[in-house]
PAZAPA-4460 file (N, C-alpha, C; in steps of 0.05 Angstrom, whole numbers, plus 32768, in hexadecimal, padded with zeros to 4 digits):
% residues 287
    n_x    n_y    n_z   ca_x   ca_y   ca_z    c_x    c_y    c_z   seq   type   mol
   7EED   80C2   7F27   7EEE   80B3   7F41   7F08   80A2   7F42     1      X     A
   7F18   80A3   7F58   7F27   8092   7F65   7F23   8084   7F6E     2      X     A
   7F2A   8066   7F6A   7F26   8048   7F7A   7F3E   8047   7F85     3      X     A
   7F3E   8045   7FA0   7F53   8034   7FAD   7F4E   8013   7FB2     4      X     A
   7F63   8009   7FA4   7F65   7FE5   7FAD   7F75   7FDD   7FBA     5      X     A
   7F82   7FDC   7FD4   7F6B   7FEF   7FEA   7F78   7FF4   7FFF     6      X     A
   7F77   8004   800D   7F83   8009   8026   7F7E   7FEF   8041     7      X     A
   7F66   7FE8   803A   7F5E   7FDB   8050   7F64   7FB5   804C     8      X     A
   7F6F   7FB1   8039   7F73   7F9D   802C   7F85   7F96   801B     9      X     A
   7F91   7F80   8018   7FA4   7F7E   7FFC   7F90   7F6B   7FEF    10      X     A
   7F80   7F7D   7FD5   7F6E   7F72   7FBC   7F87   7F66   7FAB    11      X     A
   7FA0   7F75   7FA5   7FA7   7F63   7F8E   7FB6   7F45   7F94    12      X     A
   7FBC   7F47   7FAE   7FCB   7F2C   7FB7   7FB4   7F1C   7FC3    13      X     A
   7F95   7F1B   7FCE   7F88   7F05   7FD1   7F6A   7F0B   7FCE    14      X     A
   7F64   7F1F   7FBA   7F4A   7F1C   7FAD   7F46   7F33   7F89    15      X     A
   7F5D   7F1C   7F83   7F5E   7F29   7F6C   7F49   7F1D   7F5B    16      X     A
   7F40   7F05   7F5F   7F23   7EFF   7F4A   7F13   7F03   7F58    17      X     A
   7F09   7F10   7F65   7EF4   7F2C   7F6F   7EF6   7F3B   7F5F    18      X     A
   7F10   7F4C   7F68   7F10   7F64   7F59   7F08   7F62   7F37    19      X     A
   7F14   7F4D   7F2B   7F0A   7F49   7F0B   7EEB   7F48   7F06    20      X     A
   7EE4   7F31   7F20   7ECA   7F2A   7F16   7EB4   7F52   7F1A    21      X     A
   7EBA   7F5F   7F22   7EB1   7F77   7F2D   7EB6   7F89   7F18    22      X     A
   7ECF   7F84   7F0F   7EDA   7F98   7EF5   7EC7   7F90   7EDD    23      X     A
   7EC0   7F77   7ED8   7EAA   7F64   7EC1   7E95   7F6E   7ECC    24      X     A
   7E8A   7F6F   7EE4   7E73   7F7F   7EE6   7E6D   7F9B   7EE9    25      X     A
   7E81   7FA4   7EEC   7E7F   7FC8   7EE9   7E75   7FD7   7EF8    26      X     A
   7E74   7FC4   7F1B   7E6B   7FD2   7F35   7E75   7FC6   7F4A    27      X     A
   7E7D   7FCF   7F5A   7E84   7FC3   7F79   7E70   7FD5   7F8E    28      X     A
   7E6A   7FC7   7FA8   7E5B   7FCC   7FB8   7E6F   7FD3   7FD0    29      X     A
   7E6D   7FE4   7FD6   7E7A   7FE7   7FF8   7E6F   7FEC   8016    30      X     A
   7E6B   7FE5   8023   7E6A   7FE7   803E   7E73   7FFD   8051    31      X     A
   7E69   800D   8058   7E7C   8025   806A   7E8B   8011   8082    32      X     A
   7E9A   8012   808A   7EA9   8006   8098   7EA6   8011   80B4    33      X     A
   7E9A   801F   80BB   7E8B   802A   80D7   7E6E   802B   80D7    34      X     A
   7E5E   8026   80C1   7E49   8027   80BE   7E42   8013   80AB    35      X     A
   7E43   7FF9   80B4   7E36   7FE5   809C   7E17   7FE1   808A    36      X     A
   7E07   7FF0   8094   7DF4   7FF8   8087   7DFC   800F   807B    37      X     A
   7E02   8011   806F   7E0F   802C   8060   7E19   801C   8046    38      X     A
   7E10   801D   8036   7E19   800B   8017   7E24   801E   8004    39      X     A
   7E30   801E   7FF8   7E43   8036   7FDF   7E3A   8020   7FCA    40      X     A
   7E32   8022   7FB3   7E36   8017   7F9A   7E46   8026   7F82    41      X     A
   7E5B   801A   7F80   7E73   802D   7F79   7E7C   801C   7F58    42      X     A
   7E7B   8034   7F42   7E7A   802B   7F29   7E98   802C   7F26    43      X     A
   7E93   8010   7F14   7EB8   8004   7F0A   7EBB   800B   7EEE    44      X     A
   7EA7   801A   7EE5   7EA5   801B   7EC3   7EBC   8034   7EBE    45      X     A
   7ECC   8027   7EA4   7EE4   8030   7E98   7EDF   805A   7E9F    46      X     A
   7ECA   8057   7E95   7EC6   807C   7E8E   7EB7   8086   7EAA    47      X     A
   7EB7   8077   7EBD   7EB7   8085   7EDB   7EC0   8082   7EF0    48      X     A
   7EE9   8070   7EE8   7EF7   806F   7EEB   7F0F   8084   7EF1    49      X     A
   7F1C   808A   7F00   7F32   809F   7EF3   7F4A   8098   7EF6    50      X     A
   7F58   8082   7F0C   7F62   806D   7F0C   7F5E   805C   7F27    51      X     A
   7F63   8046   7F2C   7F72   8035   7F3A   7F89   8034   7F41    52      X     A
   7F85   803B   7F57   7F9D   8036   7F73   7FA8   8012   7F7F    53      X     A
   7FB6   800E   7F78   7FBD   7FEE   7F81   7FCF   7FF4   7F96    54      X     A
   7FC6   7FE9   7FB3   7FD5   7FE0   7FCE   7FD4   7FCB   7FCB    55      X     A
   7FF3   7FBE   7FC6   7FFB   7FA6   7FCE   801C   7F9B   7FD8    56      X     A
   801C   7F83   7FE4   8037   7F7E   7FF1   8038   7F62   7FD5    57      X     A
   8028   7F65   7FCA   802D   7F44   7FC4   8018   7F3E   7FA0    58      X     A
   8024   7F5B   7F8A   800E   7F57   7F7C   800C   7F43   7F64    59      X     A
   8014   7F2E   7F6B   8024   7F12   7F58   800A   7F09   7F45    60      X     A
   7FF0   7F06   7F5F   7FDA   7F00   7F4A   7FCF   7F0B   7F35    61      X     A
   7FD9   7F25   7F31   7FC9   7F3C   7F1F   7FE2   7F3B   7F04    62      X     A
   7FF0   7F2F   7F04   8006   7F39   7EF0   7FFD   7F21   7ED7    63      X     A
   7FF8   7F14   7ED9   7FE2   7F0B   7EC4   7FCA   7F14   7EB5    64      X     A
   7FC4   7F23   7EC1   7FA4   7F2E   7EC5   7FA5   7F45   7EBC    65      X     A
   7FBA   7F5D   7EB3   7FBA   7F76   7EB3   7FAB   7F7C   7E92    66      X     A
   7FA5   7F64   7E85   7F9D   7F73   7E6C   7F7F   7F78   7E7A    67      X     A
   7F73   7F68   7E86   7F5A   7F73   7E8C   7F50   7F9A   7E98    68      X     A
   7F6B   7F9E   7E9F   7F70   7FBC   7EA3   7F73   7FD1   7E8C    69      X     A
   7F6B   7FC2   7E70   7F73   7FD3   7E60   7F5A   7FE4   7E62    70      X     A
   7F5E   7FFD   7E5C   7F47   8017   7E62   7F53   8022   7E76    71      X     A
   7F56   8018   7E8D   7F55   8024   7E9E   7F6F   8030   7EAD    72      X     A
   7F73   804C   7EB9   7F87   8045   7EC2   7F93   8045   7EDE    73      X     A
   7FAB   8042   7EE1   7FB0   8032   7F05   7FCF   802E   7F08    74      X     A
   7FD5   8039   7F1D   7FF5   802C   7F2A   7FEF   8022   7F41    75      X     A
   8004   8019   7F51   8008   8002   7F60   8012   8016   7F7A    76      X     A
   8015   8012   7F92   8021   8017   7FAA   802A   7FFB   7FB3    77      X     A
   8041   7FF2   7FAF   804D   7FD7   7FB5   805F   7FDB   7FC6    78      X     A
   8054   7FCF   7FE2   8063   7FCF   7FFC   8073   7FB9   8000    79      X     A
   8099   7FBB   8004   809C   7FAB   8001   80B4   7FAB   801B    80      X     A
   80B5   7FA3   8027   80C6   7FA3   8043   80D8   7F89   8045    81      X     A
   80E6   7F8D   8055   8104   7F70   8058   80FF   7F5D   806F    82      X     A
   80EC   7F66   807F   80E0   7F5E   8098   80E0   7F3E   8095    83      X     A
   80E3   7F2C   80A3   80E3   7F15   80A8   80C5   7F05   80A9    84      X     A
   80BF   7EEF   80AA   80A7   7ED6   80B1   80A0   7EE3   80C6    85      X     A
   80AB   7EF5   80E0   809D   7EF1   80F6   8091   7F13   80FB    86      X     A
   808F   7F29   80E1   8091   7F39   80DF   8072   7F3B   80CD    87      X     A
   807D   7F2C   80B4   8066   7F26   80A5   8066   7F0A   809D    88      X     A
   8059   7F02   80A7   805B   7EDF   80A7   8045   7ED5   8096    89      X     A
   803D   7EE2   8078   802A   7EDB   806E   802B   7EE0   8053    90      X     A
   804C   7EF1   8046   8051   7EF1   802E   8068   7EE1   8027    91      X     A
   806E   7EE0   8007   807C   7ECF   8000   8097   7ED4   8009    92      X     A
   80AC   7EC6   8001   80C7   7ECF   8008   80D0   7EE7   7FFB    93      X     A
   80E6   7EF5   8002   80DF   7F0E   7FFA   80F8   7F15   7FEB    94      X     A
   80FE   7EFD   7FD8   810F   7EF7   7FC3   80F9   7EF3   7FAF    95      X     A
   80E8   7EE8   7FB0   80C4   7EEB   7F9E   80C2   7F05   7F95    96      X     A
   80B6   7F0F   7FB0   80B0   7F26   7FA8   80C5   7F3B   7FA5    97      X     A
   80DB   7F3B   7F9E   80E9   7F4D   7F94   80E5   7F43   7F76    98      X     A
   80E4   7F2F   7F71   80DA   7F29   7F4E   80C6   7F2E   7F3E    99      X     A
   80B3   7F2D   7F57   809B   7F38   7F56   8099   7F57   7F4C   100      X     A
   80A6   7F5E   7F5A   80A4   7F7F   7F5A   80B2   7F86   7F41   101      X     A
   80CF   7F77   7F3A   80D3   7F7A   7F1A   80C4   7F73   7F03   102      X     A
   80B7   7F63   7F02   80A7   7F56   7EEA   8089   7F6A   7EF3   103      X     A
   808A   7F7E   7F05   806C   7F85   7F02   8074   7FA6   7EF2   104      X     A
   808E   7FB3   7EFA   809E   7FC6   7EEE   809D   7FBE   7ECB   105      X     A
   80A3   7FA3   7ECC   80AD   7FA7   7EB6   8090   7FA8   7EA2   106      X     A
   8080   7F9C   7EA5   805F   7F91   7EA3   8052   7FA8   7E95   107      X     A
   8059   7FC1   7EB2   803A   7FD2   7EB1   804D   7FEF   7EA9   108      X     A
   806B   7FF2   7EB5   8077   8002   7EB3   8085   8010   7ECB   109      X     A
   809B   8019   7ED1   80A8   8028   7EE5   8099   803F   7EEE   110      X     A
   8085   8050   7ED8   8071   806C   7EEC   805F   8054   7EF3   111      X     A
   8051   8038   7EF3   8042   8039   7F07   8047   802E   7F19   112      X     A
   8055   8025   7F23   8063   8017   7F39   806F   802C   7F52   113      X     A
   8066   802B   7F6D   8072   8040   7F80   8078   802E   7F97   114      X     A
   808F   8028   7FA0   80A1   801C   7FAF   809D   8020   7FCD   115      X     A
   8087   8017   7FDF   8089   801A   7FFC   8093   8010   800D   116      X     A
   80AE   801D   801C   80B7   8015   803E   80AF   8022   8049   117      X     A
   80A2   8008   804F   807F   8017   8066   8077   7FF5   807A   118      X     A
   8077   7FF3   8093   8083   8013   80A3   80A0   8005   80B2   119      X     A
   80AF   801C   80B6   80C4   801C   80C5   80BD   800D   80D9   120      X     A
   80C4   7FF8   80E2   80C9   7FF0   80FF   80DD   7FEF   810E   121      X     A
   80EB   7FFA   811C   8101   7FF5   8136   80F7   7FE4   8147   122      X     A
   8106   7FCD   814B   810E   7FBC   815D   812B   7FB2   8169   123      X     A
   812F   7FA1   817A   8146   7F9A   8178   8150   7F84   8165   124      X     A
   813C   7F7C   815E   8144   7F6F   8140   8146   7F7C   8126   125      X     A
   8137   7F8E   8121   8137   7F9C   810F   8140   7FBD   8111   126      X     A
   8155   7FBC   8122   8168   7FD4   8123   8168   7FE4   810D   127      X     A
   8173   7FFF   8114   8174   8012   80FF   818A   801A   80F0   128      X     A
   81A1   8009   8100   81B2   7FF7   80EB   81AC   7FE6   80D5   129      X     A
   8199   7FCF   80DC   8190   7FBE   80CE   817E   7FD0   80B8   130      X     A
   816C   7FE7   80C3   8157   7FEE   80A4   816C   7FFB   8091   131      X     A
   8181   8008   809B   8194   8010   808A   81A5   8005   8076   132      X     A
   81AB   7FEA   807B   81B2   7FD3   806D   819F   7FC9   8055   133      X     A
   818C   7FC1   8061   8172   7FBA   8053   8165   7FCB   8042   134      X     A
   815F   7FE7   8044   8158   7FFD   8031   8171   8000   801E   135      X     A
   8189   7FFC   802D   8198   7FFE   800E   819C   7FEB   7FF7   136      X     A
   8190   7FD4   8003   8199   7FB9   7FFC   8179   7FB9   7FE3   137      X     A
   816A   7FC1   7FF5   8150   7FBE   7FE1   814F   7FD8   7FCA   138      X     A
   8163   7FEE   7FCB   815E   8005   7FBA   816F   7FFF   7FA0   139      X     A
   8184   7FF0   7FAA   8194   7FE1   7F90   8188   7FD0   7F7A   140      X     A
   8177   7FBF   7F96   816A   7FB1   7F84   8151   7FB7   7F67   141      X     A
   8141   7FD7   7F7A   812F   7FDD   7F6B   812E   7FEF   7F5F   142      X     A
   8145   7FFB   7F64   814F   8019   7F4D   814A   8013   7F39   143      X     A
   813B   8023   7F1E   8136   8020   7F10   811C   8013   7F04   144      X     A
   8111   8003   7F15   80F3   7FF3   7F1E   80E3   8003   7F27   145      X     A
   80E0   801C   7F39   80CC   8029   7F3E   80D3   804B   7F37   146      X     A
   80BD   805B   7F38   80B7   807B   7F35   80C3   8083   7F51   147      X     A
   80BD   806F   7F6A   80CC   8083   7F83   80C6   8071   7F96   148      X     A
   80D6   807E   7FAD   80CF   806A   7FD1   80BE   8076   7FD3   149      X     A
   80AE   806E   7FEB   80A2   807B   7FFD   80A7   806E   8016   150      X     A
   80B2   807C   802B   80BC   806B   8046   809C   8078   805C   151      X     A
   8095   806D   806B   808A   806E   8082   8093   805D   809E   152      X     A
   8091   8070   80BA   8098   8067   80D0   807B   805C   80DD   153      X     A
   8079   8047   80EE   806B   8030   80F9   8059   8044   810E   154      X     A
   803C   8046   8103   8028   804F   811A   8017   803F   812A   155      X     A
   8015   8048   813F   8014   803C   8152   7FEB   8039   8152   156      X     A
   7FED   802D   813C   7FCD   802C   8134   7FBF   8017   8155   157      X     A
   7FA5   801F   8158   7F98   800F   8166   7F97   7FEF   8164   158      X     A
   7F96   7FF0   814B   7F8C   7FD2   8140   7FB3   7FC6   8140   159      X     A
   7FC4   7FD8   813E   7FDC   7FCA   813B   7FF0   7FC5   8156   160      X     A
   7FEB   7FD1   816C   7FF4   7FD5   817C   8001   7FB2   818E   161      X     A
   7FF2   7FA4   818D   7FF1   7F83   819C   800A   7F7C   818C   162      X     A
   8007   7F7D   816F   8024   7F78   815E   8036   7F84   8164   163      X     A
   8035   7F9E   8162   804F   7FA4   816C   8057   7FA4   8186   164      X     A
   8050   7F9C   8192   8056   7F95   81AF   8068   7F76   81AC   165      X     A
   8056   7F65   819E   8065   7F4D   819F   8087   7F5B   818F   166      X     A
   8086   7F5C   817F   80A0   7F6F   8168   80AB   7F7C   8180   167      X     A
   80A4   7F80   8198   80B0   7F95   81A6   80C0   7FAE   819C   168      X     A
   80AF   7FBC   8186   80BB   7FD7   817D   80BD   7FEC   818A   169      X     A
   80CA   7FFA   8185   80D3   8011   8191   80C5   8028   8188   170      X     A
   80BC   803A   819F   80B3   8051   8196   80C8   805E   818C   171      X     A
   80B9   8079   8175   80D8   808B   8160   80DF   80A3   8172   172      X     A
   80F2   80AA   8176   80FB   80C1   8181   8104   80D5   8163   173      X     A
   810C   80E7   8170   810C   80FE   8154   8133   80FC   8152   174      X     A
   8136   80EB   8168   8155   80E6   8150   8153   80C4   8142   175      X     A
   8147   80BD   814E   813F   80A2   8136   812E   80AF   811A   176      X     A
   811F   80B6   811C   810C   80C3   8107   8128   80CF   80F4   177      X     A
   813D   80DE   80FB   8151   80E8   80EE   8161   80CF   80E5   178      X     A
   8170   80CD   80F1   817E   80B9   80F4   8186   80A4   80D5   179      X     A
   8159   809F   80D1   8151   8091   80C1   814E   809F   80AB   180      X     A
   8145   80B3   80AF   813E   80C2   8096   8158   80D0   807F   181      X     A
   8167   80CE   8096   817A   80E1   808B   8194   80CA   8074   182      X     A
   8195   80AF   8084   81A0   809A   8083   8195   8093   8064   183      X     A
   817A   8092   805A   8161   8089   804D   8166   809D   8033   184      X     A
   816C   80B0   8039   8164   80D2   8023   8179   80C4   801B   185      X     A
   8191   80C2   8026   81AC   80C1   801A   81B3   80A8   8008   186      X     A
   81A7   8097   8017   81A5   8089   8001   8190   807B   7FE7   187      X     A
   817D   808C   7FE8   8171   8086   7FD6   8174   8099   7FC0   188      X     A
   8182   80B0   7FCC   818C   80C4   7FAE   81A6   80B3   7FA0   189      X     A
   81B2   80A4   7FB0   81CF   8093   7FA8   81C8   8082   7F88   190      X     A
   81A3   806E   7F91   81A4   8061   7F76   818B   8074   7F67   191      X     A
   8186   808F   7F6A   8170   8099   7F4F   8159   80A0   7F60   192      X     A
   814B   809A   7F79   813B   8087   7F7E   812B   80AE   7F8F   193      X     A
   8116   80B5   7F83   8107   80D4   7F94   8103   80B8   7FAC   194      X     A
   8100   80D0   7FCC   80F5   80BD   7FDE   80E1   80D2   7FEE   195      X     A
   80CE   80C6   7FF4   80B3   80DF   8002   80AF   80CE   8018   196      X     A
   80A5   80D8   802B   8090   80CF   803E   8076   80D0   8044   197      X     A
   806E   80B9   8056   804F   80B6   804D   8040   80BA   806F   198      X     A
   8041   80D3   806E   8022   80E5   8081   8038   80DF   80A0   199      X     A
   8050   80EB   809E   805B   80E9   80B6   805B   80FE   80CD   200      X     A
   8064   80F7   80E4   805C   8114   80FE   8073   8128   80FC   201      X     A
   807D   811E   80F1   809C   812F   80ED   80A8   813A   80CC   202      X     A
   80B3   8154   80CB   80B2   8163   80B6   80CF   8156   80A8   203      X     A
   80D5   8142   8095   80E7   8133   808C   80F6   8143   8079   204      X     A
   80ED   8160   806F   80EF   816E   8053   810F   816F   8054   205      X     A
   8115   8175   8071   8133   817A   8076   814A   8165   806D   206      X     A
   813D   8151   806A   814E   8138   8065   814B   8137   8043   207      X     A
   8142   8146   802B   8131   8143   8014   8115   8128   800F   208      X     A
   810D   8127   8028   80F7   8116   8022   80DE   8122   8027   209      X     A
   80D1   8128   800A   80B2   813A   8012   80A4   8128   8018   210      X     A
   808E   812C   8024   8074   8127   802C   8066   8123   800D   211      X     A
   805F   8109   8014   8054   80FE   7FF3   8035   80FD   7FF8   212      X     A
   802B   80E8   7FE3   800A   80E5   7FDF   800E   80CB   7FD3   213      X     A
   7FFB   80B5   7FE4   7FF8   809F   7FDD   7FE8   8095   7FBE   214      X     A
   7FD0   80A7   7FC7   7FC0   80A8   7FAA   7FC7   80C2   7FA6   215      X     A
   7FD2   80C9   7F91   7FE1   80D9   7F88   7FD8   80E3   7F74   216      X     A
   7FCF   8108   7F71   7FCB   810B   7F56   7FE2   811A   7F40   217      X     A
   7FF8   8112   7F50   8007   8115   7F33   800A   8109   7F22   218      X     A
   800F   80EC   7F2E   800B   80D1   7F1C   7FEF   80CD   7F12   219      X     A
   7FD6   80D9   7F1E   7FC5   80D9   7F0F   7FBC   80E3   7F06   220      X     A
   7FC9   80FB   7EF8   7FC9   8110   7EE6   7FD4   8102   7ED5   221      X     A
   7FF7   8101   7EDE   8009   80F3   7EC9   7FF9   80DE   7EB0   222      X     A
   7FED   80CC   7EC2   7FE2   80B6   7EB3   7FC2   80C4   7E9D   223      X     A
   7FBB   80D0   7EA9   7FA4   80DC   7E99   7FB0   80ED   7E87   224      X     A
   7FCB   80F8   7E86   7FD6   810C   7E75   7FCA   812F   7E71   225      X     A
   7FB9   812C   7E90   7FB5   8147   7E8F   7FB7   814E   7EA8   226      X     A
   7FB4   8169   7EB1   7FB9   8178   7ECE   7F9B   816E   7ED7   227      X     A
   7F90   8163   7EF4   7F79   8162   7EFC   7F82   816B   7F15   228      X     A
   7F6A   8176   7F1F   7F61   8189   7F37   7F54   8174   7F43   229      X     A
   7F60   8161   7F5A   7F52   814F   7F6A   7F57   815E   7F88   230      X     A
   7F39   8156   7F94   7F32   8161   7FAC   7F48   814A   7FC3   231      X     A
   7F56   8158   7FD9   7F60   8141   7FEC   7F53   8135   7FF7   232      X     A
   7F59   811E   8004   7F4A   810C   8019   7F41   8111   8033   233      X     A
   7F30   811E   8038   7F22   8126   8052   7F2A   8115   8071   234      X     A
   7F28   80FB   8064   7F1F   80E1   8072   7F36   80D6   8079   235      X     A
   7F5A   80EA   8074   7F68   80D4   8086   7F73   80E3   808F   236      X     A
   7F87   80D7   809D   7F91   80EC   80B5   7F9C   8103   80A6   237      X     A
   7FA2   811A   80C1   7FB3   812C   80BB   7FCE   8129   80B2   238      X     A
   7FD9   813A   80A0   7FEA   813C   8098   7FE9   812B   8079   239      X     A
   7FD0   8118   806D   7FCF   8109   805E   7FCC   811D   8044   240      X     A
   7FDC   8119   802C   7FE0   8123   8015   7FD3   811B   7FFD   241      X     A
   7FC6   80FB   8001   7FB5   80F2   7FF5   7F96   8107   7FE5   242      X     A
   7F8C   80FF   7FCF   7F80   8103   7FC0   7F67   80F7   7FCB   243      X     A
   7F53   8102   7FBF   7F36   80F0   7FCE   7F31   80D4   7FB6   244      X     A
   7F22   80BA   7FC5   7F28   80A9   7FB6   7F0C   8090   7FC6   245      X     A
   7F06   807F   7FBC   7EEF   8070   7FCA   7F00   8056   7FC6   246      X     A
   7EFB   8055   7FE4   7F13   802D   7FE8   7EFA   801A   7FE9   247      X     A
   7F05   7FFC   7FDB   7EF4   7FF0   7FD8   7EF5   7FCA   7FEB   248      X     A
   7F09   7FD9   7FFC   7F15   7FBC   8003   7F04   7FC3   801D   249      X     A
   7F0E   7FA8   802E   7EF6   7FB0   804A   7F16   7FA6   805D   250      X     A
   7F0F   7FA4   8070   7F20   7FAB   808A   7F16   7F87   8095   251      X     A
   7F36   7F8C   80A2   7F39   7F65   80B2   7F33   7F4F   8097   252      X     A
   7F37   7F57   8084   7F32   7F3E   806B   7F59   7F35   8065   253      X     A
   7F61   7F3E   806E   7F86   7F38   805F   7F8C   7F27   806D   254      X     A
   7F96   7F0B   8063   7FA3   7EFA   8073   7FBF   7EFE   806F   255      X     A
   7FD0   7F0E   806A   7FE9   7F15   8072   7FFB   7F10   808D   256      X     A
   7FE2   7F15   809D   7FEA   7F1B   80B5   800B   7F25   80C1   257      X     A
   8008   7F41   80B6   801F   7F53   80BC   8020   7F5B   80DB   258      X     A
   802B   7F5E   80E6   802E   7F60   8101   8025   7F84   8108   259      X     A
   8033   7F95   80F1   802B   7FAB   80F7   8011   7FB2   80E9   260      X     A
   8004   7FAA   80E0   7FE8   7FAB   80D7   7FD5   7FBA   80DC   261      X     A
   7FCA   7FD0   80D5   7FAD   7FE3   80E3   7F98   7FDD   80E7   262      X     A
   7F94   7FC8   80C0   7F75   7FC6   80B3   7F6B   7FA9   80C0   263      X     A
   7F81   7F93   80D5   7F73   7F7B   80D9   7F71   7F83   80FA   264      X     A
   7F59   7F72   8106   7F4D   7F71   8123   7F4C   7F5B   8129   265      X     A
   7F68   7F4E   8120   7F6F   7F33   8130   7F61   7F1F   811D   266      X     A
   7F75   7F04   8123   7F74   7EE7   810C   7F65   7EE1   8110   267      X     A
   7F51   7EDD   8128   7F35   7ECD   8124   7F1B   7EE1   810F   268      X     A
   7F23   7EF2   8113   7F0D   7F0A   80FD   7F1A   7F06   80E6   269      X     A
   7F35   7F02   80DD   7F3E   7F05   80C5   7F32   7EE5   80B4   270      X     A
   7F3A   7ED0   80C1   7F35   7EBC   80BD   7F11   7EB5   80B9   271      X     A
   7F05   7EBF   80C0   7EE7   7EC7   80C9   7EE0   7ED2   80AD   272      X     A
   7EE5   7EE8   80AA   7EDD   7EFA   808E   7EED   7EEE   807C   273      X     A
   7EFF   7EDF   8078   7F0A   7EDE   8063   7EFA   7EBD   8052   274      X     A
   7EF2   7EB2   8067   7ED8   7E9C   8068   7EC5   7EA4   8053   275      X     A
   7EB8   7EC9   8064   7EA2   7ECB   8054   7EAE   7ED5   803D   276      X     A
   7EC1   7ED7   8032   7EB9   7EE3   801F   7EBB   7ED5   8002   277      X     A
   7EA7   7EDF   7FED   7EA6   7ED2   7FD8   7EAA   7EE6   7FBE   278      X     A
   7EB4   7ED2   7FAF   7EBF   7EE0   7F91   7EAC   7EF4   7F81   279      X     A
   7E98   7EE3   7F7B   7E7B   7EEA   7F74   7E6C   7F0A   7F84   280      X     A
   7E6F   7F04   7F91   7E62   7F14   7F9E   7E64   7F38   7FA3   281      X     A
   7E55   7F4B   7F99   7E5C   7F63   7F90   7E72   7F75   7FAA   282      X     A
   7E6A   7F68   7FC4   7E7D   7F70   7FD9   7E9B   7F5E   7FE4   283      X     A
   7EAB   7F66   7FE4   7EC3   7F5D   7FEF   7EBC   7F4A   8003   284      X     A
   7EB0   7F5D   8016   7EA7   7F4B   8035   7E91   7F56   8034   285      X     A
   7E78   7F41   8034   7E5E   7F49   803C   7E5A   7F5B   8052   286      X     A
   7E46   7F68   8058   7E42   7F77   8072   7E32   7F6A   8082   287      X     A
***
């Protein structure tokens, strides 16, 4: 079994003594997220494990903590973007977390660490001049720090839509989609750096950027040291390359408050659940 921590949440940047106290007990409870009577009791024990998936923008609290991971194993998806306070107005400066992201390379290792520019936004502030600047500026910096990019362009999720409106982004046309990609390929072969994409509408192969997998079983082969036959993810969209995997985070709990955001339904719910939730307690967010 695959744990994702989590799509719907960043566990390692604001409920990482959950996640421990859950790992010491050797079960987490989940909630179907369309069906709250619907309970999963989902085992954390080393040998019914196969690894852990870490989503995070911000995984500073866990880098202390990683011996408690011994047994088990796990890489990181660390999203890390140039975006400003009014973009993501809820992480550290992003001179932090570029240190961050080195001391977690250096920690756990360069295969588990996977590098996300995710998601593209066009604006008139954030021109496609400007991501060109900025992706090169951040590939310098992390060449050598991660296994690969992964870039994704900004969907126009339900739950994200109000944000980007304020951002006043731009819908992609298929010469921006180029434009970027092609700008992106080129330079991330410049410092070492494979670059994939993550579940896009448009076929990027042309630019050398394949179509990747978030939970990924090559890396989790890699890490197990043998070839495994994992079934894909049913459950996300088309075009998704992903591995099947049980997420354990719940939805509207991230105080981040990223502007392009999917998993929150607005600051008074975030602020609301993030009330209820307690350390102790076998669920993230009660149901």
């Amino acid at each position: 079994m695959i744990i994702s921590a989590s799509r719907r949440t960043d566990i390692p940047a604001y409920y990482s003594d959950w996640f421990f106290n859950r790992l010491a007990a050797g079960f987490v409870r989940v909630a179907n997220p369309f069906n709250p009577r619907q309970i999963r009791e989902v085992s954390l024990r080393p040998e019914d494990v196969d690894c852990f998936v870490f989503w995070s923008k911000n995984p500073a609290p866990l880098l202390q903590r990683l011996g408690a991971l011994q047994g088990y194993k796990f890489y990181f998806q660390f999203t890390l973007n140039p975006y400003d306070k009014d973009v993501e107005p809820g992480l550290p400066e992003k001179s932090e977390l570029l240190k961050t992201f080195s001391a977690l390379a250096q920690t756990v290792g360069v295969s588990r660490v996977v590098w996300r520019y995710d998601p593209i936004v066009v604006s008139s502030k954030y021109s496609i001049a400007w991501h060109k600047r900025s992706f090169a500026t951040y590939c310098q910096a992390l060449a050598g720090k991660t296994r690969r990019v992964v870039i994704s362009f900004v969907d126009a999720y339900r739950g994200a839509v109000p944000g980007l409106r304020e951002l006043e982004a731009m819908p992609f046309s298929e010469e921006m989609f180029a434009e970027i990609a092609d700008c992106f390929a080129e330079t991330a072969a410049q410092f070492g750096l494979p670059i994939e994409s993550c579940c896009e509408p448009v076929d990027l192969r042309r630019f050398n950027i394949q179509p990747g997998r978030c939970v990924d079983d090559r890396i989790i082969s890699e890490l197990a040291g043998r070839k495994l036959e994992l079934p894909r993810d049913r459950n996300q969209r088309p075009g998704c390359g992903c591995v099947a995997s049980v997420d354990i985070g719940a939805y509207s709990t991230c105080p981040a408050g990223c502007r392009y955001c999917y998993a929150n339904k607005g600051t008074v719910r975030v602020v609301a659940n993030c009330r209820r939730h307690d350390p102790s307690s076998p669920f993230l967010l009660p149901p």
